[in-house]
N, C-alpha and C positions, 0 to 999 in steps of 0.2 A: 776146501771148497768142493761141492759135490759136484758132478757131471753135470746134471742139470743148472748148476749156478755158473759154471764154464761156458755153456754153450747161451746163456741170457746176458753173460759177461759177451760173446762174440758177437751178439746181434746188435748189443748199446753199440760197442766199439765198431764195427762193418757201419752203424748209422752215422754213428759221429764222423770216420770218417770219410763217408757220402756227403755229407751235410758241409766239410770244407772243401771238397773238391767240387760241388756244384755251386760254390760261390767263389771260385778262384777270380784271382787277377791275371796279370800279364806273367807268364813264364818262361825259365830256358827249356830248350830242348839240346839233349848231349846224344852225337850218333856212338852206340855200345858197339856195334856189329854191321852190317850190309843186312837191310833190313828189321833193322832191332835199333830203337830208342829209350831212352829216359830224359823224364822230363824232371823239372825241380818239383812238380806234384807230386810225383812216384816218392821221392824222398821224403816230401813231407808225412805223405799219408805213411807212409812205413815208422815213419818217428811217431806219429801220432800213437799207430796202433800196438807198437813195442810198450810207446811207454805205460799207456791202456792196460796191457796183459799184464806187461811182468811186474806194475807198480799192485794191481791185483793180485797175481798167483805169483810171488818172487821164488818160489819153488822150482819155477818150469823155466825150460829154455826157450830161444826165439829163434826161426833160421825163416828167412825173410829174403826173396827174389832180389834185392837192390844193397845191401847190406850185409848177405850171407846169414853165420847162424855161432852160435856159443855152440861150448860142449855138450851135448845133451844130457839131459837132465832126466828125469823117471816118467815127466810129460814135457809134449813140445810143441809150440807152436809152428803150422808151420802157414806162411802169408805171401800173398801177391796182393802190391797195393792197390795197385791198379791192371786189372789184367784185360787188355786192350788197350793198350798205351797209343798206339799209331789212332784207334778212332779218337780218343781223346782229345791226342796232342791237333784233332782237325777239325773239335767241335760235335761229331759225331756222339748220338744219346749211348750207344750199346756198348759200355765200358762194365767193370763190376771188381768188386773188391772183395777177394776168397779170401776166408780165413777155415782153417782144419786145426785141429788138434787131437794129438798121437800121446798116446800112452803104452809101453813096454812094447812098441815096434807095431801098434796096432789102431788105425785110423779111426778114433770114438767122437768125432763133431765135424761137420760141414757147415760154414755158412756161407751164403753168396749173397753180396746184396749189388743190385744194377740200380743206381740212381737217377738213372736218366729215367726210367721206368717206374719207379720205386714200386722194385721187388726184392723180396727178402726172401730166402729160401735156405733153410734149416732141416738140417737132420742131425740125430743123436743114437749110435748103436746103437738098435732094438727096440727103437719107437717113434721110426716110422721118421718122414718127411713129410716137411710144409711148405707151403707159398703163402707169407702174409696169415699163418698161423693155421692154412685149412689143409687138410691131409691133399696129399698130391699120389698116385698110382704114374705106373705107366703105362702105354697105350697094351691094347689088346690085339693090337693088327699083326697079322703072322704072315703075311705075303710080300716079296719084296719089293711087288709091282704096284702097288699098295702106300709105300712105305715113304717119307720123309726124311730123306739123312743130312746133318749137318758134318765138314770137312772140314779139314784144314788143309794146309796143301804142305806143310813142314817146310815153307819157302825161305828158310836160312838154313840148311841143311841141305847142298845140292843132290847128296844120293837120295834121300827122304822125298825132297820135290818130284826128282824126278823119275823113280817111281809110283807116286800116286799119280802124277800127271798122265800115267801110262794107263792107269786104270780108269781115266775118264770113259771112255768111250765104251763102253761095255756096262760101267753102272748107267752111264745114263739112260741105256736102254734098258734098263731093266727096273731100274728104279720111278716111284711118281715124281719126283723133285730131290735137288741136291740146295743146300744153305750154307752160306760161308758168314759165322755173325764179326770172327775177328775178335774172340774172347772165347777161350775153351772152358772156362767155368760157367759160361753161362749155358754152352753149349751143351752140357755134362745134365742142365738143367733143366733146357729145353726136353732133352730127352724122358729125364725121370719128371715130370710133367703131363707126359703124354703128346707133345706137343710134336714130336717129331717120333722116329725109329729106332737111329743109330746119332753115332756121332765116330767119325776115324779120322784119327790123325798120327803120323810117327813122330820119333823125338822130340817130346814133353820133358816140360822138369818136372820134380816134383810139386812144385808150389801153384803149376799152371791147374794141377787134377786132383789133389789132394781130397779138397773141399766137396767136389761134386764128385769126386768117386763113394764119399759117404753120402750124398745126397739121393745121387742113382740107385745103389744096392738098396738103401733102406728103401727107396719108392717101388720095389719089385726089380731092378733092370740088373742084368750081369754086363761086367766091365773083366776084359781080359786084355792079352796082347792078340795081335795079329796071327801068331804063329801058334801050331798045334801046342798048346803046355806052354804056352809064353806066358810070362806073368808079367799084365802091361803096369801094375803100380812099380815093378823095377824099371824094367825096359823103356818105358815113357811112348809105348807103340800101344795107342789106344785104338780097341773095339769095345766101343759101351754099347747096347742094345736096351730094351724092351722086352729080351732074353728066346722071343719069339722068334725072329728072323736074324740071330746070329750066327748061326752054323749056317744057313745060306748064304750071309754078307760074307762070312769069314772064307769061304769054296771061292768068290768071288775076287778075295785081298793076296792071298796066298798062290 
C-alpha cells in the first residue's frame, strides 16, 4: 500500500470512527489517574480503528493510547481514540480522533478528524496539509501582542502544572488571547490552520501530538521543546508556532 493509500485508509477509518461515537449510547466511565478518564467509547473507538488499519496494512504495528502497542513493525500506527475524553465523557462538541503513521522512526501521516465539528485535517510528508481537502498554511503574524495561543496547563503532572501556572501572568500581558480547547490534536490544528499562533503544553504522549505534529510542519509551522535543543517530539514539552513568534514565545517559557 502506498503512502497515499495509508493516509485515505486513515481518513475512512478517523470517519468511521467519528460516525460511531456521534451516535453513542449510555457509557462507563473508568477514573485512569486524578484527572485522566476512560470511557467504554475510548475502547471501542480504538478497537474499531486497530482492527481498520491492521485488517488493511497487517504488515504494520498498532500502539494505541488505551491498549498500548505490538512490537514495532518497519510502520506503525500510532492512535488516540478519542483525544479529549473529559469534553466527551460531558457532552462537550471539541473531542477529535488522531491517527499518525511512523515509518523507520519517522512521522509520514497525520490525520485529525473533530466530529462534533466535522473537520478532517490531513497531512502527508511533502504535500502539504488540509482541512476538508483545501490546502491549509499558517498564519503570518510575527508579534506576540498580535498573537492567539492555545495551552494546556499539564494538569496531571503537578511539576508541569505548576510551572505553566507560573507563566500566566506575563503571557498574558503580552499576548492578544490565550485558548484552552481540551484536545491537543486539535490544538496542533488550530495552529497549522492559521487559526491561532502557538500552542504550549509539557508532558505529552506520543499519541496526544503525533498526528498534528505532521499536520503543523507540513502547513509551514515549527514544533520543538521548550528548552534550547529540546526535541519536544521525545520530550512531549511542546512549542508548536507559526515559526514567526517562536523564539519570542520560547524567551518567554524558558
Amino acid at each position: 500500500m502506498t503512502i497515499l493509500e495509508k493516509a485515505a485508509l486513515a481518513e475512512r477509518t478517523a470517519r468511521a470512527a467519528g460516525e460511531m461515537l456521534e451516535h453513542h449510547g449510555a457509557f462507563k466511565v473508568r477514573r485512569k489517574a486524578e484527572n485522566d478518564f476512560v470511557t467504554e467509547m475510548d475502547l471501542k473507538s480504538e478497537q474499531l480503528i486497530r482492527e481498520a488499519l491492521l485488517t488493511a496494512c497487517p504488515e504494520d504495528s498498532f500502539f494505541g493510547e488505551e491498549t498500548g502497542g505490538d512490537e514495532q513493525a518497519a510502520g506503525r500506527w500510532i492512535v488516540d481514540p478519542i483525544d479529549g475524553t473529559a469534553n466527551f465523557m460531558r457532552g462537550q462538541r471539541l473531542y477529535a480522533i488522531s491517527i499518525a503513521y511512523e515509518a523507520s522512526g519517522e512521522l509520514l501521516i497525520g490525520c485529525v478528524y473533530c466530529p462534533g465539528t466535522d473537520e478532517l485535517f490531513l497531512a502527508v510528508k511533502g504535500r502539504g496539509a488540509t482541512l476538508n481537502g483545501a490546502p491549509i498554511r499558517v498564519s503570518e503574524t510575527a508579534r506576540l501582542r498580535d498573537s492567539i495561543i492555545h495551552m494546556g496547563f499539564g494538569h496531571r503532572h503537578p511539576a508541569a502544572l505548576e510551572r505553566t501556572l507560573g507563566l500566566f501572568p506575563p503571557l498574558i500581558k503580552a499576548l492578544s488571547d490565550v485558548r484552552r480547547s481540551g484536545t491537543a490534536a486539535y490544538d496542533l490544528c488550530c495552529v497549522a490552520a492559521g487559526r491561532a499562533e502557538a500552542f504550549v503544553e509539557l508532558s505529552l504522549n506520543l499519541y496526544d501530538y503525533a498526528a498534528g505534529y505532521v499536520i503543523l510542519t507540513e502547513a509551514g509551522g515549527r514544533f520543538t521543546g521548550w528548552e534550547v535543543g529540546e526535541d519536544g517530539l521525545k520530550t512531549g514539552n511542546l512549542l508548536a508556532t507559526n515559526g514567526h513568534v517562536h523564539e519570542a514565545l520560547r524567551e518567554m517559557l524558558i
